[in-house]
C-alpha positions as CSV (number, residue, x, y, z in Angstrom):
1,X,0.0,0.0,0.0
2,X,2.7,2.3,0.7
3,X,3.7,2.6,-3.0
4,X,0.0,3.7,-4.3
5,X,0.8,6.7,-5.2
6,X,-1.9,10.0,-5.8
7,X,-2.4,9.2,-9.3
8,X,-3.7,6.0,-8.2
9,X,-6.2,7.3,-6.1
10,X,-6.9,10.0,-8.4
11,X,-7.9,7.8,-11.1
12,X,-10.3,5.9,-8.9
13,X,-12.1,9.2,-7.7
14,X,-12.0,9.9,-11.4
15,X,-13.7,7.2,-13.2
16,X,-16.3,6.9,-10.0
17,X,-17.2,10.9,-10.5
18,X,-17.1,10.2,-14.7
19,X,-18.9,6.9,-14.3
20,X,-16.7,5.5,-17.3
21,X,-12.5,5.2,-18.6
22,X,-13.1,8.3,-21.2
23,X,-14.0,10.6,-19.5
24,X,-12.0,9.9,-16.5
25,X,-9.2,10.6,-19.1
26,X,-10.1,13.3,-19.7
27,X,-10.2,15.0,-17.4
28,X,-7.0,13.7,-15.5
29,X,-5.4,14.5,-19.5
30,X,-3.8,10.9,-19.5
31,X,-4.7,7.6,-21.6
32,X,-7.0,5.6,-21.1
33,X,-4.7,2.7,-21.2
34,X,-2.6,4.3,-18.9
35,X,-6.0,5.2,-16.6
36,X,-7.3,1.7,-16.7
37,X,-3.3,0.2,-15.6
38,X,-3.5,2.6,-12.4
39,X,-6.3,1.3,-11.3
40,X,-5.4,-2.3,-12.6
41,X,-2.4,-1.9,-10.3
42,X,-4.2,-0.8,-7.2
43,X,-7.1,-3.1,-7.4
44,X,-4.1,-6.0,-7.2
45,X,-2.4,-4.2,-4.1
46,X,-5.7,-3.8,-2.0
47,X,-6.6,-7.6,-3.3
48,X,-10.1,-6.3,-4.4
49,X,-11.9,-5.0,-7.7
50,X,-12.8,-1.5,-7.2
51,X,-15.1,-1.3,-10.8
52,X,-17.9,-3.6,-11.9
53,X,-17.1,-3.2,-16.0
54,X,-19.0,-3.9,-18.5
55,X,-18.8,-3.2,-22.7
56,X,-21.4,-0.2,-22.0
57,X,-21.1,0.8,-18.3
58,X,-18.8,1.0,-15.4
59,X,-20.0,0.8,-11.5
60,X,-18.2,0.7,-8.1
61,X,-18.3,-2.8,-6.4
62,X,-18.9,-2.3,-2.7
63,X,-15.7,-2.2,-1.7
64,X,-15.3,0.5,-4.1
65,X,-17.9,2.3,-2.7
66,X,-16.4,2.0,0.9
67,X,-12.7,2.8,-0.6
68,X,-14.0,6.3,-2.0
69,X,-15.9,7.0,1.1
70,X,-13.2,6.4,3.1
71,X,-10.0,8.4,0.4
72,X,-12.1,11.0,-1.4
73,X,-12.2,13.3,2.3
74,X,-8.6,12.2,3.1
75,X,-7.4,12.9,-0.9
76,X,-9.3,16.8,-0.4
77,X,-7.7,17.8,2.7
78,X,-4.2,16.2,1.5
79,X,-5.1,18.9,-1.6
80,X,-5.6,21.7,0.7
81,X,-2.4,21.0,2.4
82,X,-0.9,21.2,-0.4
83,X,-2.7,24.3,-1.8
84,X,-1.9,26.2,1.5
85,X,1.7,25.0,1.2
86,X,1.7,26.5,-2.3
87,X,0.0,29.6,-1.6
88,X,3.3,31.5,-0.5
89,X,5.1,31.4,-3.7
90,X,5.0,34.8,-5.0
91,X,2.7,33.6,-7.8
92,X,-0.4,30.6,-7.8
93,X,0.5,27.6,-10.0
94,X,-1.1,24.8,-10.6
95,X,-4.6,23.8,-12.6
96,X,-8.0,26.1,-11.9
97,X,-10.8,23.8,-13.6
98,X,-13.4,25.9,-14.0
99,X,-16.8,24.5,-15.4
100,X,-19.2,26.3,-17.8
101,X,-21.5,27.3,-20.9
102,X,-19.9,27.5,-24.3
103,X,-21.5,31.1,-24.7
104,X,-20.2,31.8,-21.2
105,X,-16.4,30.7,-21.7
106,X,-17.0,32.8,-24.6
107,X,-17.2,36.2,-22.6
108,X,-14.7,35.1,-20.5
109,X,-12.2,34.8,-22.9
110,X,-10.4,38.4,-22.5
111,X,-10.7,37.6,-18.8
112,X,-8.5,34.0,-19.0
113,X,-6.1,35.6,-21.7
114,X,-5.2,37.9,-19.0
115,X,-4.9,35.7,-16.1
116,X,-2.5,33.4,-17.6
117,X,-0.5,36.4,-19.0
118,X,-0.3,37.4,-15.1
119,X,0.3,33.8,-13.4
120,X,2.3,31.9,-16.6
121,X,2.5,28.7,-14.1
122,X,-1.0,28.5,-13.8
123,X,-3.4,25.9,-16.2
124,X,-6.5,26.8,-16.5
125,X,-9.0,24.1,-18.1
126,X,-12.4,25.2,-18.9
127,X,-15.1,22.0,-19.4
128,X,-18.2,23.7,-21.2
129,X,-21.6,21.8,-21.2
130,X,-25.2,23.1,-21.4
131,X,-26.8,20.8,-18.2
132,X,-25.5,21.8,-14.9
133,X,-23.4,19.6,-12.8
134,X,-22.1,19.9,-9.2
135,X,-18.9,21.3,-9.6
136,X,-17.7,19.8,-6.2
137,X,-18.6,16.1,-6.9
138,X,-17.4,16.5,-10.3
139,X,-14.1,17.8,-9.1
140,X,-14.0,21.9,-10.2
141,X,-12.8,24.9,-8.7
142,X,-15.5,27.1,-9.9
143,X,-18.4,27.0,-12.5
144,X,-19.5,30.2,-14.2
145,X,-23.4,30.3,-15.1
146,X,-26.3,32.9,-15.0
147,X,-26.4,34.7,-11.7
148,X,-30.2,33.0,-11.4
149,X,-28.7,29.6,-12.2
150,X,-25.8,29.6,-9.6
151,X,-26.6,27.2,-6.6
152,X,-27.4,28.7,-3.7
153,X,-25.3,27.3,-1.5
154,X,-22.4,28.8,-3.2
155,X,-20.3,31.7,-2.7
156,X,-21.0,34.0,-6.1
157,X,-19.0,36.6,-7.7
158,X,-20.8,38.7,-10.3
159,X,-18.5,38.7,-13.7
160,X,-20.0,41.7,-15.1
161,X,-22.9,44.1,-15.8
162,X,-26.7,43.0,-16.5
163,X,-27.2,41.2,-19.6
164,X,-30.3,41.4,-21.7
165,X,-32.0,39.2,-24.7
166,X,-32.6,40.0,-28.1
167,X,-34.7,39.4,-30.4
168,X,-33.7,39.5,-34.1
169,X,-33.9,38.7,-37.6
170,X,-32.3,39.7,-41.1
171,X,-33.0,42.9,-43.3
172,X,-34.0,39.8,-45.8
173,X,-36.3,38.4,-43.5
174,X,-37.9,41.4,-42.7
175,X,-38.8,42.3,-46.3
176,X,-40.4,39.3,-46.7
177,X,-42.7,39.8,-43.2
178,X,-43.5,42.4,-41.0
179,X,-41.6,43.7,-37.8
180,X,-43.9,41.9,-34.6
181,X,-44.5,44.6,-32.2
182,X,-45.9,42.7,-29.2
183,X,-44.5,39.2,-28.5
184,X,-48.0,37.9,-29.3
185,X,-47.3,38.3,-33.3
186,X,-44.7,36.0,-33.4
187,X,-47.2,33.6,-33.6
188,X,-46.9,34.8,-37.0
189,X,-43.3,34.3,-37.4
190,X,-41.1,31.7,-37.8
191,X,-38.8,31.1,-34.9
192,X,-35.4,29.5,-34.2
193,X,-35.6,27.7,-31.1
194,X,-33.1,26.6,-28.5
195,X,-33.0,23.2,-26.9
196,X,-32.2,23.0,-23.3
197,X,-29.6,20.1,-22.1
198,X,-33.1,18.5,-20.8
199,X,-34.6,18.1,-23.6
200,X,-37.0,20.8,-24.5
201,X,-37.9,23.9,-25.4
202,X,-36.6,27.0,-24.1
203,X,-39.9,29.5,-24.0
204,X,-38.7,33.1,-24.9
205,X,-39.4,35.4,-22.0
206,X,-40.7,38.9,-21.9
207,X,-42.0,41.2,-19.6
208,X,-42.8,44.9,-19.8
209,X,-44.8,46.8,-17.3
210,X,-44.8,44.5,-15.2
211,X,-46.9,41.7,-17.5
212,X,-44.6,38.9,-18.4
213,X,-44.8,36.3,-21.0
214,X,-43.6,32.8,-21.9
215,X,-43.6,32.1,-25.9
216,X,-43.4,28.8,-27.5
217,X,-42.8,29.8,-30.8
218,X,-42.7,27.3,-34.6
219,X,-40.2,27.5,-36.5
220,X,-38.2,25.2,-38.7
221,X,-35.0,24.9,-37.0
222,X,-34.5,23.6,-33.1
223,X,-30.9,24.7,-32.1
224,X,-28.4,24.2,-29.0
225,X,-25.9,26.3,-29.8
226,X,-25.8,30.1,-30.1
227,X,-23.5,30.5,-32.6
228,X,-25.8,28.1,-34.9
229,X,-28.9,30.1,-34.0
230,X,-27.0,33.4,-35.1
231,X,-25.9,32.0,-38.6
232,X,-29.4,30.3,-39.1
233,X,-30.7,34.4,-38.0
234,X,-28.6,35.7,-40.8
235,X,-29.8,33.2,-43.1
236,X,-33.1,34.6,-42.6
237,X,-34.4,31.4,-41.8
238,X,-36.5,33.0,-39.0
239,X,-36.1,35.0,-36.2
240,X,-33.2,34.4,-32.9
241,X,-33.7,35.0,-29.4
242,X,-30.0,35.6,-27.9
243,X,-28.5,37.9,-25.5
244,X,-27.1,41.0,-26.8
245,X,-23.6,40.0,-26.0
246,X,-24.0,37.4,-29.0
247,X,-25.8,39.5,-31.4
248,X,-24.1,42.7,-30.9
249,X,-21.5,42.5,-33.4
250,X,-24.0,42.2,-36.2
251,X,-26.4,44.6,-34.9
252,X,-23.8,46.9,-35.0
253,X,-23.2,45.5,-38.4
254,X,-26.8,45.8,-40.4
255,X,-26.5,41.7,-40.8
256,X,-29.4,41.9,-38.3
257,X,-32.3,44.1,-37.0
258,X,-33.6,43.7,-33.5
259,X,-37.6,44.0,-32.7
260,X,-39.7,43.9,-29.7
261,X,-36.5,45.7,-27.9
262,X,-39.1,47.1,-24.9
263,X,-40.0,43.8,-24.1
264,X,-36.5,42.2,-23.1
265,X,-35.7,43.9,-19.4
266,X,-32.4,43.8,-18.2
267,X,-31.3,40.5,-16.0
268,X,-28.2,40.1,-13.6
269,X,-25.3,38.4,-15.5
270,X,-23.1,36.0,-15.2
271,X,-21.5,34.5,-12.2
272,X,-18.3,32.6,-11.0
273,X,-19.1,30.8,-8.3
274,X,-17.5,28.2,-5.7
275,X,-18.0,26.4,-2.2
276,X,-17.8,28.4,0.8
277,X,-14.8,27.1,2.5
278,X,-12.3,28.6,4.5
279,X,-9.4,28.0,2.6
280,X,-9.9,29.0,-1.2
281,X,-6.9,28.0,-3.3
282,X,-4.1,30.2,-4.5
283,X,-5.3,29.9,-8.3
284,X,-9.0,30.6,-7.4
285,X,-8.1,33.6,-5.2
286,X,-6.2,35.4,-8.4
287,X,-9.1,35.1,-10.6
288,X,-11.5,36.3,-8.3
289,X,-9.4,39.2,-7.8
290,X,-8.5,39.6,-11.5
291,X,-12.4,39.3,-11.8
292,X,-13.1,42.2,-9.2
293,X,-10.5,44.5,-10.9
294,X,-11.8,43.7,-14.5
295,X,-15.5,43.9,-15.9
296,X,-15.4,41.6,-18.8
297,X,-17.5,44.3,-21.5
């Protein structure tokens, strides 16, 4: 036992957070043939399989279950050790995993360019999925999501100003139908719709003196990704409902025209957020800083 080593345990926590080899890899950045012989080589020190494995799924045994309940405490607090050791270098190093949105990492960008030009031994690796996940079980420093999204038990740092949606269309698409002026005449309209990680329909919200609304529009197109939605918009295959950080370029442009602007209220923005712990590691600490000194525009 003395020679398992922390990769060993790593990879166990890994592939039980992952629930499969691939992923695991992944996000440890090994092989999975290297993956699978760590945990091959612990399973023949403790005498015990850790993994149930099968073609399609993998599963802790019991004695798996008990081995993570017992390491995955011990393995965080030998981390923190570690991350207060490493705190008093005169710069963080090390990995900040940080999970989020695609659009999301997308603002963000001018705010990880810079913290990587200010701490150069730091990794930062950004994991972007629609659905939300617990960053702690899943093993992240941070998650950055809508301030309405972020988990209340978390501690929250707002990464910039109010965002707002938009709802727009092309000059071609707008010769071809007239500009709604209440959200109820997008009945008449053809609409791009976004698919939420769950499976359905996002309903486009509005609200103006103080009446709200939730649309469902038709369309011919059901989208998951805003960048699609925007080319689709340009297209004129119909009209897009994005925030104004995604269409701004092309409003500013004339590639497309926004409608119903009264009836899309600001809304707080996006978050970073993290557990409330006493100690927060070095790497974590800079980019909240960074994120208090900088508003990403």
């Amino acid at each position: 036992m003395r020679s398992s080593g922390l990769i060993e345990l790593d990879a166990v926590l890994a592939v039980a957070r992952r629930r499969g080899f691939r992923a695991a890899a992944t996000e440890l950045g090994m092989s999975r043939s290297a993956l699978s012989h760590s945990i091959a080589a612990l399973e023949a020190k403790l005498g015990v399989r850790l993994f149930h494995r099968t073609t399609r799924s993998v599963s802790l045994t019991e004695a798996g279950e008990q081995f993570v309940s017992g390491v995955a405490p011990a393995l965080g607090q030998i981390r923190e050790a570690m991350e207060r050791a490493g705190s008093h270098r005169d710069t963080p190093a090390g990995t900040l995993r940080i999970n989020t949105s695609a659009g999301a990492a997308r603002q963000m960008e001018p705010l990880v360019f810079e913290y990587l030009r200010r701490y150069p031994d730091m990794t930062v690796d950004i994991v972007t999925e629609g659905r939300l996940v617990d960053i702690v079980v899943d093993g992240f420093d941070a998650g950055v999501r809508l301030a309405e999204l972020v988990p209340q038990d978390m501690i929250a740092v707002p990464l910039g100003p109010d965002q707002r949606f938009a709802v727009v269309g092309s000059p071609t698409y707008f010769k071809q139908h007239p500009k709604p002026r209440t959200p109820a005449d997008l009945s008449r309209h053809r609409c791009i719709r976004s698919r939420l990680p769950s499976g359905g329909s996002y309903r486009w919200e509005f609200e103006r003196h103080g009446e709200a609304l939730a649309i469902d529009g038709e369309g011919p197109l059901i989208l998951d990704e805003p960048n699609l939605m925007l080319a689709a918009a340009r297209a004129g295959f119909g009209l897009a409902y994005l925030t104004e950080w995604n269409v701004a370029a092309d409003l500013a442009a004339g590639s497309l025209v926004r409608v119903l602007d009264e009836w899309t209220p600001p809304f707080p923005g996006l978050c970073l957020y993290h557990p409330g712990r006493q100690h927060v590691p070095a790497g974590l600490r800079a980019m909240i800083d960074l994120i208090r000194e900088k508003e990403i525009p």
